[in-house]
N, C-alpha and C positions, 0 to 999 in steps of 0.2 A: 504493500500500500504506500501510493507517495503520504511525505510529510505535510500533516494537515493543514499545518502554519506555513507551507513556502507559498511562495509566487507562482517561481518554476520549479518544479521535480522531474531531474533525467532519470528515469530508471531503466541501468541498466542495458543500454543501447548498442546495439553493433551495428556498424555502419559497412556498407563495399561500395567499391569503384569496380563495377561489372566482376570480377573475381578477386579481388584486392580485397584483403579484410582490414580498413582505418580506423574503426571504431571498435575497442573492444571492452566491452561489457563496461559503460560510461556512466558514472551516476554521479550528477550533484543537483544544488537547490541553489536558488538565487529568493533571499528572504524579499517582503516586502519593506521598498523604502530603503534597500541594501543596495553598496558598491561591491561588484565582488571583479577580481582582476583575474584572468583565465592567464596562466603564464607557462612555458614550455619553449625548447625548442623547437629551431624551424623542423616542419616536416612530422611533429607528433599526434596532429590531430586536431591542432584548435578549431582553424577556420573549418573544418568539418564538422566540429560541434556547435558551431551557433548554425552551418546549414543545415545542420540537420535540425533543430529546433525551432526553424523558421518554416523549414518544410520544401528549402530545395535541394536536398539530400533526404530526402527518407529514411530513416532505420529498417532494418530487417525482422531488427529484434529489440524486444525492450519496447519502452513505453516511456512518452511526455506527455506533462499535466501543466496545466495554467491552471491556477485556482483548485486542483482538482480535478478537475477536469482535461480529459484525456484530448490533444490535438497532433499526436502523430499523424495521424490517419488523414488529417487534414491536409487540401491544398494549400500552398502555400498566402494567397491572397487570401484566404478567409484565417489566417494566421493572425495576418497582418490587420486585420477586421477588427481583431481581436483583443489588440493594442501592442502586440509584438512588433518594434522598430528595429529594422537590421541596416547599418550601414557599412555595406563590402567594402573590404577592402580595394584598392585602384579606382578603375573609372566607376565613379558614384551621384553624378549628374548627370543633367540633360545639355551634352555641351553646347547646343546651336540653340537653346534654349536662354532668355535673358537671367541675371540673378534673381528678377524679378519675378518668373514668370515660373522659373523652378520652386521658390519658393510659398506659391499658388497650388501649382499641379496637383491637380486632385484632392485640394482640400475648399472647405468651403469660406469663403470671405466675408466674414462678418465684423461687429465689434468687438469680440474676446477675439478675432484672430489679429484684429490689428494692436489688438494692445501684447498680445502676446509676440506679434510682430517689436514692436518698439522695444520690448524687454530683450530682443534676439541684439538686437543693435545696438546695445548697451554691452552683451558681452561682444559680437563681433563689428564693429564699425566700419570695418573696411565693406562687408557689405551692402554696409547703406548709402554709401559711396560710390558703386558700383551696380546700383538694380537696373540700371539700363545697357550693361556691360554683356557678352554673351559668356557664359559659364565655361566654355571652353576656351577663353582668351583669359581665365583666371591664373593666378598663381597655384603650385599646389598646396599650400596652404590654406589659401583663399577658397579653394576647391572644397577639402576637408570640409574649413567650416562652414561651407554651404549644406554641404552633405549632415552635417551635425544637427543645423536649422531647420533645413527639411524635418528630420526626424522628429527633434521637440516639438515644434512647430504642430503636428500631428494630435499631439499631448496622449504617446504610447503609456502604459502602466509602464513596461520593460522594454529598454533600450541594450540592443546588441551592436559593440560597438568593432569591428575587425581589423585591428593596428591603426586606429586615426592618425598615428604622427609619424609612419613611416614613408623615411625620405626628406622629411621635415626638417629645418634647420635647428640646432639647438633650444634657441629662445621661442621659437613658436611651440616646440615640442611640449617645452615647460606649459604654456601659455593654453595649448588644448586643453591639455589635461586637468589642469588648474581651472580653466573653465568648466569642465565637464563636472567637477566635484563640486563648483558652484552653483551649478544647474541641478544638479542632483539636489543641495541639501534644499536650495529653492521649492523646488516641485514635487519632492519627493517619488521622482522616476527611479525605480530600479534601473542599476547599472547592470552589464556582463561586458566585462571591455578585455578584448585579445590585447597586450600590451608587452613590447620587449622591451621598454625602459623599466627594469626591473627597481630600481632606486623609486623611481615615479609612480608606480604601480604600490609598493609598499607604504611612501607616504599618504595619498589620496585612498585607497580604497578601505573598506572592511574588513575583508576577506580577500584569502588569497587562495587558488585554486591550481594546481602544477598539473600538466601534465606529460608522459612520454611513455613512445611506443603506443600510441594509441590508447592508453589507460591513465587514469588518472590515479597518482604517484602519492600527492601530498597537499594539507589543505588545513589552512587555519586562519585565525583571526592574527589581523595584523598589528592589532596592538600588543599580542602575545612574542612575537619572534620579530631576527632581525634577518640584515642580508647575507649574514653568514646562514642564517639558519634554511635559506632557501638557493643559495650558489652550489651545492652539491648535486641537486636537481635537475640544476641546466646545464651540468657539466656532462660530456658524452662519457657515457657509462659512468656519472659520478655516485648514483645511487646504488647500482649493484653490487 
């Protein structure tokens, strides 16, 4: 039985890429109102856990719950219905599309959308700078945080979020992230953020969630341990 009190509960899930087994037997929970940071090396499994929780990977095996409630089974757009926000990693806009016009798309325009518009521009300003700009003439940066806006913008329960700051320069990388933990304690959006800045990952979130080879390794609260206590984990073969 998933945890009565989570948000998300993965139980259990094996994931394939046609005969490829990536997932294997994958269980955690993302509580409500929690940041929890998904962290591992390249190639373990991450970004195939949040698709597979969105519903563009499927599991074979095992079972996902929102609330409770089971949405494996489900396509991925009535996922998303559902308040599940995923933002992939790379191209994550509409690039011939204006900042403007991306951050419209398919939602409806009202007064709580513009005011939650104006609160977006307050953490990113350069977009408001730019809504007549086409999204593919953006920086990657600027990209990102369109992609980020988008999302909130939505006002999902759980935000899935797939390396926002990779490729990013230093100071912006800080600058996502630090947003995103702003945003969260704002809104009270559940986070699940794929994140290799492991220093960054353990200040902003909750929880910490490791994983490799396809399985989930190690996992605790992060005001519990430090960066020693999770550098064995990303190290190749540092855990066996």
């Amino acid at each position: 039985m998933p945890d009565p009190t989570a948000l998300l509960a993965v139980e259990e899930i094996d994931v394939f890429y046609d005969k490829m087994h990536i997932l294997h037997q994958v269980s955690l929970t993302v509580q409500p109102g929690e940041f929890v940071a998904l962290l591992g090396r390249n190639g373990v499994g991450k970004t195939t856990t949040l698709r597979a929780i969105t519903g563009l990977t499927p599991p074979r095996a095992g079972a996902i719950f929102l609330e409770g409630q089971p949405i494996h089974e489900l396509p991925a757009y009535r996922i998303a219905q559902l308040g599940v926000a995923h933002v992939l990693q790379g191209p994550n806009v509409f690039p011939r599309l204006t900042v403007a016009e991306n951050l419209r798309f398919n939602l409806t325009v009202n007064g709580d959308f513009r005011r939650r518009l104006e609160r977006i521009f307050a953490y990113f300003p350069n977009l408001k700078e730019r809504l007549n700009q086409q999204a593919g003439t953006l920086s990657g940066g600027e990209r990102q945080m369109l992609a980020i806006a988008r999302a909130w913008l939505a006002q999902p329960r759980l935000i899935l979020l797939d390396e926002p700051t990779a490729g990013l320069m230093p100071r912006l990388v800080w600058h996502v992230i630090e947003t995103l933990r702003e945003m969260h304690e704002e809104s009270g959006v559940s986070i699940l953020l794929v994140e290799q800045e492991v220093e960054l990952a353990l200040k902003f979130s909750d929880r910490v969630i490791i994983m490799d080879k396809g399985s989930v390794v190690f996992q605790a609260r992060t005001e519990a341990i430090g960066l020693a206590d999770v550098l064995p984990y990303l190290e190749v073969g540092g855990h066996d």
